[in-house]
C-alpha positions in Angstrom: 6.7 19.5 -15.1 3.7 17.8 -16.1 3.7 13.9 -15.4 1.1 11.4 -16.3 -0.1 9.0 -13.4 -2.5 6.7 -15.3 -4.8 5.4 -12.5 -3.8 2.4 -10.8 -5.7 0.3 -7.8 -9.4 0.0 -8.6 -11.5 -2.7 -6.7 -9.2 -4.8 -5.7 -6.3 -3.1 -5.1 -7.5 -0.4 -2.7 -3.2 0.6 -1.4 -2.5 1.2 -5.1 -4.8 3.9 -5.3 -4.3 5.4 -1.7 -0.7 5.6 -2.6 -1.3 7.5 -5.8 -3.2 9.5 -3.8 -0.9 10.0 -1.4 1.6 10.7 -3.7 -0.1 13.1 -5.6 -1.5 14.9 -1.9 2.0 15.4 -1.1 3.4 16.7 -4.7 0.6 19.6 -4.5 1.1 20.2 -1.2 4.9 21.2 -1.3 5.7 21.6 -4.6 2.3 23.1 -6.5 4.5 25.3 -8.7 6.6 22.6 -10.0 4.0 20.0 -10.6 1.2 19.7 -12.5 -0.3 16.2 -12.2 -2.2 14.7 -14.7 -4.5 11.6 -14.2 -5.3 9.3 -16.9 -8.0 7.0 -16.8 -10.6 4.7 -19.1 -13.7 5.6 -19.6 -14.9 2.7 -18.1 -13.8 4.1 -14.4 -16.4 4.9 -12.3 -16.7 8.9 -11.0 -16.1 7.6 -7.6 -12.8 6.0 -8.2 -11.6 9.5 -9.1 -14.0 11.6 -6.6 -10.6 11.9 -4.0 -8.1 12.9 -6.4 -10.4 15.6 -8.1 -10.5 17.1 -4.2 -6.6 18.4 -4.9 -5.4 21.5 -5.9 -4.2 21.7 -9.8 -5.0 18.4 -10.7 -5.8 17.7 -14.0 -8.1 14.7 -15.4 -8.2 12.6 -18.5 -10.6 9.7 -19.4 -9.9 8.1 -22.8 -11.2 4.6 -24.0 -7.0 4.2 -24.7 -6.7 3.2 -21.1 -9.9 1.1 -20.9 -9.5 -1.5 -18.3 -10.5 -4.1 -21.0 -7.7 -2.8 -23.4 -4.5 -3.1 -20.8 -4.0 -6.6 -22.4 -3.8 -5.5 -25.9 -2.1 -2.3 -25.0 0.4 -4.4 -23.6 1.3 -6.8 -26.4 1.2 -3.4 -28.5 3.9 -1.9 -26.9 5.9 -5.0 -26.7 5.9 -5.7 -30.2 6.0 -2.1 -31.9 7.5 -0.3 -28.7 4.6 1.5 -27.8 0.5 1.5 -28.0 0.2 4.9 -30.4 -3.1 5.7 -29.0 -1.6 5.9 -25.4 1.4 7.7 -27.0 -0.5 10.0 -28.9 -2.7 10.9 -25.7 0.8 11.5 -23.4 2.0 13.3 -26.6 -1.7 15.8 -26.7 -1.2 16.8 -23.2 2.2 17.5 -23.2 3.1 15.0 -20.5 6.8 15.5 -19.8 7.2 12.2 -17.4 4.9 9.2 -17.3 4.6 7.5 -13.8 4.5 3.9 -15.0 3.5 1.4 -13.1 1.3 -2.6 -13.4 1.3 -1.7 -17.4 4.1 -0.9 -19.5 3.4 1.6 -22.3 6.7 0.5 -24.4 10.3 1.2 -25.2 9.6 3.4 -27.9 7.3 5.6 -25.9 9.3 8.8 -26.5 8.8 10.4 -23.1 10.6 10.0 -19.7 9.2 7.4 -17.8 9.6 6.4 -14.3 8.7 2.5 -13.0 7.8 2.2 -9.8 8.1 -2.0 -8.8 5.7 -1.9 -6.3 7.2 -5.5 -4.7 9.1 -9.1 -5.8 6.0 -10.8 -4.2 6.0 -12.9 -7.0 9.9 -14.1 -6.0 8.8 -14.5 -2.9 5.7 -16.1 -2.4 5.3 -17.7 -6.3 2.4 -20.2 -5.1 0.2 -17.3 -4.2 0.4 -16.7 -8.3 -0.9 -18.7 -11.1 1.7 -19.2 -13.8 0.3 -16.8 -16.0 0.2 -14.1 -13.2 3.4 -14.6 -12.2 4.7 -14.8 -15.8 3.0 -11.4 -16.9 4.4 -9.7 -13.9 8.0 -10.9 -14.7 7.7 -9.7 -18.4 6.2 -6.4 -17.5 9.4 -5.6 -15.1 12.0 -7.2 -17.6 10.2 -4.9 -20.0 10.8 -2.0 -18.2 14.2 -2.9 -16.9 15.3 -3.7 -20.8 13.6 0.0 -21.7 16.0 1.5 -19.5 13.4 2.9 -17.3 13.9 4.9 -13.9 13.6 2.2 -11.7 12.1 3.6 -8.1 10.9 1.2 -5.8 9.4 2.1 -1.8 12.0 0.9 0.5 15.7 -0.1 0.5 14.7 -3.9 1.4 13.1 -3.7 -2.3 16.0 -2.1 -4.1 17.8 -4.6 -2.5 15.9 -7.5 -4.2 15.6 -5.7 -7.2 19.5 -5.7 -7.9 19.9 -9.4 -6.5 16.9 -10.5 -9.2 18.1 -7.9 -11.7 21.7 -7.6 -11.6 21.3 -4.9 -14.6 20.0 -2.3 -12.2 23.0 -2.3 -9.4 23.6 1.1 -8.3 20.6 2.3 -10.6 17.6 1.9 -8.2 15.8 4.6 -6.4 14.4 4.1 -3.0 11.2 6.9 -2.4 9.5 5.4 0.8 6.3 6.6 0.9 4.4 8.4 3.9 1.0 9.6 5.0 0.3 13.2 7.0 -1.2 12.8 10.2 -5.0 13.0 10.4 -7.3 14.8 12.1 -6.7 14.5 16.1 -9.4 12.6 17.5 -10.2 12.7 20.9 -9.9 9.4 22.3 -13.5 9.7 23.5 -14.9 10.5 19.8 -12.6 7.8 18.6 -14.1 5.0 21.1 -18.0 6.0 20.3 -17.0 5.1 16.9 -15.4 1.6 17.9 -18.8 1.2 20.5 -21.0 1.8 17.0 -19.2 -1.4 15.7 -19.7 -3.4 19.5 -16.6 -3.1 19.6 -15.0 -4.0 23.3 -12.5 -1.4 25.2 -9.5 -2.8 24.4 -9.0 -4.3 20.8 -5.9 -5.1 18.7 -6.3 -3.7 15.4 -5.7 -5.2 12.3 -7.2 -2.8 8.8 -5.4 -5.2 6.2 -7.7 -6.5 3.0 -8.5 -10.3 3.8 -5.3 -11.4 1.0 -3.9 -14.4 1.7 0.0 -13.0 2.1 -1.5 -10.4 4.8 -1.3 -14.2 7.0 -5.0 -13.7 8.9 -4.7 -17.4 9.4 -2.1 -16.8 11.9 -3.7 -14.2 14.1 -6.8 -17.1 14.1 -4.2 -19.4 15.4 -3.0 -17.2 17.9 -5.8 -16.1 19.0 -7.2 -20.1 19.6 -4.0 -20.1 21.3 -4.9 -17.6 23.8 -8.7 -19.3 24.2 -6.9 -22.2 25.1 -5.1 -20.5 27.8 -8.3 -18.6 28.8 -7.5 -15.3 27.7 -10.1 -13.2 26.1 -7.7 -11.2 23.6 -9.8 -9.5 21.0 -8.5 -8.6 17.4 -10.8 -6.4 15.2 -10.2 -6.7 11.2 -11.3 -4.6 8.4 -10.9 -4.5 4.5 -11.6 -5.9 1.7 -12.7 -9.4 1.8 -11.8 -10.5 -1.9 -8.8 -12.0 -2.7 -8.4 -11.7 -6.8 -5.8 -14.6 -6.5 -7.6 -16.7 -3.7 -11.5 -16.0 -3.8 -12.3 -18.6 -1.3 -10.2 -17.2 1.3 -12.0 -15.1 3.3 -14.5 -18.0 3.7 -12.0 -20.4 4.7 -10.9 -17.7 7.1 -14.6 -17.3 8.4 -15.2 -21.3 8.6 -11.6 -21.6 10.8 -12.9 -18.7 13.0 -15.5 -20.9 13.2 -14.2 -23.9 13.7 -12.1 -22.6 16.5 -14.6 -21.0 18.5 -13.3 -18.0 18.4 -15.8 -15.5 17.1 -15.8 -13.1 19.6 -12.1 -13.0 19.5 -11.5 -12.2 15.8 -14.4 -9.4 15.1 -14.4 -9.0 10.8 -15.7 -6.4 9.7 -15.1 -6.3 6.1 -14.9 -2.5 4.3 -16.2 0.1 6.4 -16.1 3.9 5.8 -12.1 4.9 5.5 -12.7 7.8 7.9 -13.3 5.6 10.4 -10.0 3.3 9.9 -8.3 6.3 11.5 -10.8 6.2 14.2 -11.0 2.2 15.1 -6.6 3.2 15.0 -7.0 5.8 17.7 -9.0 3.4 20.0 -7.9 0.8 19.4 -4.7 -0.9 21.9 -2.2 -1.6 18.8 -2.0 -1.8 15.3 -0.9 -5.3 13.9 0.1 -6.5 10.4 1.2 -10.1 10.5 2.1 -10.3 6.8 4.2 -12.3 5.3 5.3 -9.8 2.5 5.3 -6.3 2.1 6.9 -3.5 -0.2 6.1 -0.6 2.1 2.9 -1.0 4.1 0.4 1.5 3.8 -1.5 0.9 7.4 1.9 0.8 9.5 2.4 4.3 7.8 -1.2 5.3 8.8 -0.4 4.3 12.3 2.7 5.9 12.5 1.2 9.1 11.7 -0.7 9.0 14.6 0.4 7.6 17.2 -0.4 3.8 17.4 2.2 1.5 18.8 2.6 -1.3 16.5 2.6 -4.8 16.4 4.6 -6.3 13.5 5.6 -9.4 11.6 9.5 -9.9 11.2 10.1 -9.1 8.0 12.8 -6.9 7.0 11.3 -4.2 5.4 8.6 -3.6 8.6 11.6 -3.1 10.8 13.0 -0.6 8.2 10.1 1.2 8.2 9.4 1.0 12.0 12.9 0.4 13.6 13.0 0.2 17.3 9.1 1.4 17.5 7.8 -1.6 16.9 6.9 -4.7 18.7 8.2 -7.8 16.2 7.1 -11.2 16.1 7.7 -14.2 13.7 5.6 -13.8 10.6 5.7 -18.0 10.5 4.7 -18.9 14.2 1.4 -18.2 15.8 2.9 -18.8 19.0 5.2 -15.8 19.1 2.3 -13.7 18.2 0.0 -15.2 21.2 3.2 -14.1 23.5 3.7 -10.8 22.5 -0.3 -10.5 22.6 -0.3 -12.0 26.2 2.4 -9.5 27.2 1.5 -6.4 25.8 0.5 -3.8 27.9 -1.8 -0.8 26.9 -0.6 2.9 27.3 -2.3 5.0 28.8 -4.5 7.4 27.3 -1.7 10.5 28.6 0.3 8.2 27.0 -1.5 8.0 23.7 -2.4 11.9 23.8 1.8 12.7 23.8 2.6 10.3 20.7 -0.4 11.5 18.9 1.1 14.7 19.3 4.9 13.8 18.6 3.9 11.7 15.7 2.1 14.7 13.8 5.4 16.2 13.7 7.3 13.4 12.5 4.6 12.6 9.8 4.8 15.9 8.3 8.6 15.6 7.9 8.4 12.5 6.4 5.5 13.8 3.5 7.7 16.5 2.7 10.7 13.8 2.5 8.4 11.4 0.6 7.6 14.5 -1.9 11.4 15.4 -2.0 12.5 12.1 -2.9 10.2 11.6 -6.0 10.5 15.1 -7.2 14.4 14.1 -7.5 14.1 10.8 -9.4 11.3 12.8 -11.4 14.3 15.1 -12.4 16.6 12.5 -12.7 14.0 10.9 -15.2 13.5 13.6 -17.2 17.4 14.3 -17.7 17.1 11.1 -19.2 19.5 9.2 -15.9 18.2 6.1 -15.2 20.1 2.4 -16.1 
């Protein structure tokens, strides 16, 4: 089968595209003679956006000014008032596209192929005054849309499908759960691993936190914990990389900075901003724990990442992290910086016999879970394309 996965992420959105990727990874992986992947993109996409995927076996690539990112508004309205953009259509329909992966644009009701949409999150439900009214607006016509078009619905955890039939009554009993899941990387030595945290200054013993600086990943909170701590007159360090742009909130990261500030805790919250992804892995390995305080998720990407290797893990209380991490997991209330200065206070670090044997055991599990992850999409692909969705 060949199915279109018009490229989604870009600049801001750096999980969207390391899921693709992912996703794509693991199709070609274990299923090369059943899949041939095709990437769609704009013209106006830069090479490197595409650099990663190009790396992977039988992958196919297709720039067209159809999908310019300046042309997703109009494609849009298109397809909502004619049931489909013909110039997407007509593209899909040239290279014989049997399944389009649809997801953050809606190519119409009238499309004429197969069509999967993957609901990434109800973020919007959740947290609305992260959105402005238009954002939130688009988002809820875009998954009406494909709701209405009798899409495939897939969505990454069972938390989501959940939400999905409460907000959508329509789908009940017609959503598809495909959590997602990353293979183990490369085994580091913990010594190579720890000359990569010393090149950042980096102490010994570090919590971890790689989330992009959004405003729902709560940051604020692990500042308040960590003043917490000071107060106390314990010298807790937490490292954080990412992106520092919020599309939604552009002046967070510097209101994060100037309460870093204002707290005196500098040396206690360490930001480094983007750094090279092969060393995310790396600043994982050495570091104590991984944390992600958000308040939302849909499946997250870095819990995965530290699953696949190894890291205990430090986690907000949400439903979906203890879904995805279950009793491996350290929780802590996503609303009170408190519990997270206890459970920092009170963890202790394994040793690095410790760390060596779940490095090990995890590598495993990881590559059970790809080939589960791979599994689980290639069947709602199938269902799909036998036309059994809503």
């Amino acid at each position: 089968m060949r199915i279109a996965f018009p490229l989604i992420g870009g600049g801001d959105w750096t999980g969207g595209r390391n899921y693709l990727l992912n996703l794509i990874r693991a199709l070609v992986t274990y299923y090369p003679d059943e899949v041939t992947p095709v990437l769609f993109c704009g013209e106006d996409v830069a090479s490197s956006e595409t650099e990663s995927f190009l790396q992977l076996p039988g992958i196919e690539l297709v720039r067209s000014d159809a999908l310019d990112r300046k042309r997703r508004l109009r494609s849009l309205l298109l397809s909502l008032a004619f049931g489909a953009d013909h110039q997407v259509k007509s593209l899909f329909d040239e290279k014989d596209i049997d399944v389009v992966f649809e997801t953050a644009q809606f190519f119409g009701s009238r499309l004429g192929i197969p069509a999967i949409a993957w609901l990434p999150d109800f973020q919007h439900r959740h947290l609305p005054w992260l959105f402005s009214p238009f954002a939130k607006l688009k988002r809820e016509l875009g998954f009406r849309a494909q709701i209405k078009a009798g899409r495939t619905v897939m969505l990454s955890s069972l938390d989501a499908c959940g939400d999905c039939e409460r907000f959508y009554p329509v789908t009940k009993g017609c959503t598809h759960a495909v959590s997602f899941a990353v293979p183990s990387p490369r085994v580091t030595r913990m010594e190579a691993a720890r000359e990569i945290a010393d090149s950042y200054g980096l102490p010994r013993e570090f919590f971890y936190l790689p989330n992009q600086f959004w405003v729902h990943k709560n940051h604020l909170l692990v500042a308040e914990a960590l003043s917490i701590l000071k107060r106390q007159g314990r010298n807790i360090v937490v490292v954080a990389s990412g992106n520092t742009r919020d599309p939604r909130n552009p002046q967070h990261y510097e209101r994060l900075c100037e309460l870093i500030r204002t707290h005196g805790i500098e040396e206690q919250f360490r930001m480094l901003g983007m750094i090279p992804y092969e060393h995310l892995g790396d600043l994982m390995r050495a570091s104590v724990a991984l944390i992600n305080p958000s308040l939302f998720e849909g499946w997250s990407t870095t819990v995965e990442e530290a699953r696949s290797q190894g890291v205990p893990l430090i986690l907000s209380d949400l439903s979906v992290h203890h879904e995805q991490a279950g009793e491996n997991a350290i929780y802590f209330s996503r609303k009170s910086a408190d519990s997270l200065a206890d459970v920092l206070a009170g963890f202790s670090p394994l040793s690095d016999e410790e760390r060596d044997f779940l490095v090990k055991k995890s590598a495993e599990e990881a590559v059970f879970r790809v080939k589960s992850f791979a599994k689980s999409f290639l069947d709602t692909v199938r269902l799909c394309s036998r036309g059994q969705s809503l």
